[in-house]
Every structure is written in structure tokens, then in C-alpha cells.
C-alpha positions, 0 to 999 in steps of 0.5 A: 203739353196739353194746352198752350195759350198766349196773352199778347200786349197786356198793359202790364209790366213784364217784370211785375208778371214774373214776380207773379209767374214764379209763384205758382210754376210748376203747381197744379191748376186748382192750387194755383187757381185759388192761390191767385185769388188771394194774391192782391197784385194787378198782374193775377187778373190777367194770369188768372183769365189766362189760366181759365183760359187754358183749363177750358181748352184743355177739357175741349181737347183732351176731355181732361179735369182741372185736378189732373193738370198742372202748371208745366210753362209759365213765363211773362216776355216784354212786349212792345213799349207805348212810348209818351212824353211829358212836360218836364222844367225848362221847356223840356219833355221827358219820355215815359214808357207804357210796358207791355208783356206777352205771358205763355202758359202750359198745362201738362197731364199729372202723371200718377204714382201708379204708372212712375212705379211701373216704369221704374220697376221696368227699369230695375229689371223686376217683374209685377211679382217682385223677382229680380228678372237681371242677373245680381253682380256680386259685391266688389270687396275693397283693399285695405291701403298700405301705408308707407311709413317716411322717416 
């Protein structure tokens, strides 16, 4: 995780957010920056200022670019509710409820193919010159099942 921030007591609601949310999780922020523009849906307007957010916190922090970043957390909690009444038919009031949501984001560093490789190369046993470091076990040879035959 390089950068977190959190958008508390947005007038939205937290399930339209998620709808939003779900979109773009796991993606890199330029994708998911120019997928939330296209996206015409009220909640983009509160993610987006959250992902600008993040994405200039994270080049104060750790001196890191927008392409070598992506969506690690994204996630729209319920937040208090604003709770109003309304005139209803024989005297009554009916109450409405003004959702608010708390949305979280993540950004992590991409990690590159090159430093993958090099892990999994640690992991085979193999060195830079690709000779296998670990002894090789021999294959193991099956036997052929017998059969009973029932009469």
C-alpha cells in the first residue's frame, strides 16, 4: 500500500457507490481514471475526486507516477443516515432517509514482470544462467492395476 484516503459523509448512497467501485477495483489508475469519465453515474464525481486525491499524495510520498500504480482497495461503507419526515394522507408523516457513504481507496506500486521472473526463478532453484541449482527426483513409475474378475 502506498496511499490511502478516505471520503467520509458523502450524500450518496453506498450501494450506488459499490455499483460504481466494482468497476474499476483492481485496475490501474489511468485506466480507471479515464473509465470514470465516461461512466455517467453521480457517485464517479466523488470517486474521481478521490482517486485525484490519492494519485497526488502518492507522488508527495513515494515520488511515484500514475502508470506504475493501481487500484489495490476500493470500497463504499454506509455512513450515518439524515433522517427527514414528510407529510403523508390522513395526517401522518412518513419518514425518508438521506444516505450517506464513507468510500476507501488503496493504490499499490504495479509490480513489474521483470522482478516476478526473478522471484519465481528463486523459488525453481534455477540461477541468472538458467542451471537447475536443486537435485531433480527421478520420475516415480506407475502400476498397472490388477483386475478381479467376479463371477
Amino acid at each position: 500500500m502506498v496511499t490511502r484516503v478516505i471520503a467520509r459523509y458523502l450524500r450518496v448512497s453506498p450501494r450506488k457507490a459499490s455499483n460504481v467501485t466494482n468497476l474499476i477495483k483492481g485496475m490501474g489508475v489511468v485506466k480507471a481514471s479515464l473509465l470514470l469519465d465516461v461512466i455517467e453515474k453521480r457517485p464517479t464525481i466523488y470517486i474521481k475526486r478521490l482517486l485525484n486525491s490519492a494519485i497526488d499524495s502518492a507522488d508527495k510520498k513515494a515520488h511515484l507516477l500514475p502508470a506504475d500504480l493501481y487500484i489495490s482497495l476500493i470500497k463504499a461503507d454506509k455512513g450515518p443516515m439524515l433522517k427527514r419526515f414528510r407529510a403523508a394522507s390522513m395526517g401522518r408523516a412518513t419518514m425518508i432517509k438521506h444516505r450517506t457513504a464513507h468510500i476507501t481507496l488503496e493504490l499499490s506500486k504495479i509490480v513489474r514482470p521483470e522482478a516476478k521472473t526473478e522471484k519465481a526463478a528463486a523459488k525453481k532453484g534455477t540461477s541468472d544462467k538458467g542451471q537447475v541449482t536443486r537435485k531433480a527426483k527421478a520420475p516415480v513409475k506407475k502400476q498397472k492395476a490388477t483386475t478381479s474378475k467376479r463371477r
